[in-house]
Each structure stands twice: as structure tokens, then as C-alpha cells.
C-alpha positions in Angstrom: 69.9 47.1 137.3 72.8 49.0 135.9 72.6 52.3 134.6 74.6 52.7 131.1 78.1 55.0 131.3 77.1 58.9 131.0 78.4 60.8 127.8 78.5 64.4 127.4 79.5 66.1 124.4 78.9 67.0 121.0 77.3 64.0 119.3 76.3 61.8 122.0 73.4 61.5 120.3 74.5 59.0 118.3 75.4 56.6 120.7 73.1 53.9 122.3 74.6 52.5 124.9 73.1 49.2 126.8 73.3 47.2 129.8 71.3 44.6 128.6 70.2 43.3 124.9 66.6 42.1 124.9 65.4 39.4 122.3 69.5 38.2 122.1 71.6 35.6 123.4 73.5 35.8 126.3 76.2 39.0 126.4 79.1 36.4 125.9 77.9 35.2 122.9 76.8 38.8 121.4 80.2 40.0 122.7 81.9 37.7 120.1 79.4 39.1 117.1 80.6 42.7 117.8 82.4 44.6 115.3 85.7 46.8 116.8 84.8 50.4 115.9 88.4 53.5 116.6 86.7 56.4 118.7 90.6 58.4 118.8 92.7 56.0 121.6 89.2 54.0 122.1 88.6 50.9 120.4 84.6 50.6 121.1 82.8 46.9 120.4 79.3 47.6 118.4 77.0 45.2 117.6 76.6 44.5 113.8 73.4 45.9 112.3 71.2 42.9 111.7 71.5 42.3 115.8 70.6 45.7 116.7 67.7 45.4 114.8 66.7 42.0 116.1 67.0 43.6 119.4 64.8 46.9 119.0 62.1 44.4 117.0 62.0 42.7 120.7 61.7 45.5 122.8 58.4 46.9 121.3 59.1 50.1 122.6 57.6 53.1 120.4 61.0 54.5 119.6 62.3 51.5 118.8 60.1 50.8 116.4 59.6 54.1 114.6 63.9 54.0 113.5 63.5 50.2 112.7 62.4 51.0 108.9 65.5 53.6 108.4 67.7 50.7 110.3 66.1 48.0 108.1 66.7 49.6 104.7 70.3 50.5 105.8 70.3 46.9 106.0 69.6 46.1 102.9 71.4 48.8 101.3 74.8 47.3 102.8 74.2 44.0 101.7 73.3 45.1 98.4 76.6 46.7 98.2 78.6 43.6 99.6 76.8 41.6 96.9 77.5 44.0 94.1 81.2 44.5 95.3 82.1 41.4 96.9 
């Protein structure tokens, strides 16, 4: 198995890194989904939201499931926005 890239620095935190998406399709067809996020000189795919979630529902793991209901209602918070402004 591969090991995700190592970050150091203030606010790695934030970052979730995978070598693998459980309960998606194949990487090809994910890769296509992704968003392109500016990190400085870095453009960085992310996977939009409602995947993400999809994929910590499938893993089962207890951290995964205790951020899904702050991950779900940013969900909805966005697309209650898009619908109000779009």
C-alpha cells in the first residue's frame, strides 16, 4: 500500500490526504470530479464535498463518522446558498 505524501507545517491539519477512496469509483473517474484548489504556485485537485462524504460514510471508521454531521450540514448550507444565489 502507499503511504500518503508527508506535510509539516503550520496547518497541516487541515489536510487529508489519500491514497485510496473507499465506497467511490475508480480514481480516474473521481479525478475528473475534483475541484482545482491555489495553494501559492500549487494548483491541488480536492474532491467536492458530497464525495468526501460519501467516502467517510463508507469507511465506518469512528473518526470518520463523528465529522460527518459538521460535513453534512456544510453540505447543505452550500447548496442552500447556490439555490438562494444562483
Amino acid at each position: 500500500m502507499n503511504n500518503p505524501p508527508l506535510l509539516v507545517g503550520g496547518g497541516v491539519e487541515l489536510f487529508d490526504i489519500v491514497v485510496n477512496m473507499h465506497g467511490l469509483g475508480p480514481f480516474e473517474q473521481e479525478a475528473k470530479r475534483a475541484i482545482k484548489i491555489r495553494l501559492g504556485d500549487v494548483e491541488i485537485p480536492v474532491l467536492p464535498l458530497d464525495r468526501i462524504i460519501t467516502s467517510k460514510r463508507a469507511t465506518g471508521r469512528p473518526k470518520d463518522r463523528a465529522i460527518l454531521p459538521a460535513l453534512e450540514d456544510t453540505l447543505r448550507t452550500l447548496r442552500s446558498r447556490h439555490k438562494r444565489d444562483g
